[in-house]
C-alpha positions as CSV (number, residue, x, y, z in Angstrom):
1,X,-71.2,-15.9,-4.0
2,X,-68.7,-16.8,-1.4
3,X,-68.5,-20.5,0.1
4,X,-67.0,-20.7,3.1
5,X,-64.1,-24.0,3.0
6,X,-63.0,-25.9,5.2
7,X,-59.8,-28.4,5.3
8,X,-60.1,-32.0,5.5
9,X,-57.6,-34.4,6.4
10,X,-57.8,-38.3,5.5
11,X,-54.9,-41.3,5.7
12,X,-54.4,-43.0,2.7
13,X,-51.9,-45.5,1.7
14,X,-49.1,-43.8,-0.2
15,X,-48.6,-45.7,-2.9
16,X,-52.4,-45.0,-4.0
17,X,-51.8,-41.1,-3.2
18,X,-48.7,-41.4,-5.7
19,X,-50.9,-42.9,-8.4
20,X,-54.3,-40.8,-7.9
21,X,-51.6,-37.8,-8.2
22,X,-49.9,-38.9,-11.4
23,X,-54.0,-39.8,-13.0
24,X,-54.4,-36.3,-12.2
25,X,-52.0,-34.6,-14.1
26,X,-52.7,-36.7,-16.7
27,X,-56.1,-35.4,-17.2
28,X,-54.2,-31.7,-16.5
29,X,-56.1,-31.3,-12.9
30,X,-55.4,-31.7,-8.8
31,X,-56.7,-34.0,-6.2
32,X,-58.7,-31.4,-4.6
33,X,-61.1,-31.6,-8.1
34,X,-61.1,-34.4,-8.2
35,X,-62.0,-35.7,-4.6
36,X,-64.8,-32.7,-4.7
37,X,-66.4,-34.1,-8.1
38,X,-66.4,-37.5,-6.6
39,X,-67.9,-36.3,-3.3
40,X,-70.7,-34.7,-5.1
41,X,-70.9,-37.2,-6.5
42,X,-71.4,-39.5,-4.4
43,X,-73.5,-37.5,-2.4
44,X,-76.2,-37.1,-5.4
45,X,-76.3,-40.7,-5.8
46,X,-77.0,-41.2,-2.3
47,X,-79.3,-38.2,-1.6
48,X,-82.0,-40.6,-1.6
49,X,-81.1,-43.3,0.9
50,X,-80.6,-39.8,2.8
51,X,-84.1,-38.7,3.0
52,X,-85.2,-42.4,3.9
53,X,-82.6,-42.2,6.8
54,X,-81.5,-45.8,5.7
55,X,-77.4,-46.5,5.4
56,X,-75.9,-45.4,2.4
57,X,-74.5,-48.3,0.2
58,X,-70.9,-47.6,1.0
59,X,-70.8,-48.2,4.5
60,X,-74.0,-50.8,4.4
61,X,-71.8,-52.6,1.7
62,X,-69.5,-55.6,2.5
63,X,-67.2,-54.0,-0.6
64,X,-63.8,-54.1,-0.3
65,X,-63.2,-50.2,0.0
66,X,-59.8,-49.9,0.6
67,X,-58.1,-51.3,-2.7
């Protein structure tokens, strides 16, 4: 069955592009992958704080998300 896509564009420091792109070929696959596992992800794990309607962690968090 067909998903429609869409593109996304997103700044991100270049230095940490570089390095997520090198990670990638080592494990023999692409950013795209890999930032759609981690979506899913993240979007499983969060599912539930969803259905509450409460903040999901990582924007409710005081983390340090940009490393």
């Amino acid at each position: 069955m067909y998903k429609p896509l869409i593109l996304m564009n997103f700044k991100i420091p270049e230095a940490l592009k570089n390095q997520f792109q090198k990670s990638c070929r080592n494990i023999q696959s692409n950013m795209t992958v890999e930032i759609n596992r981690m979506i899913r992800e993240f979007v499983k794990t969060n599912k539930e704080a969803e259905q509450d309607h409460e903040p999901i962690n990582w924007i409710s968090s005081n983390q340090d998300w940009h490393r």
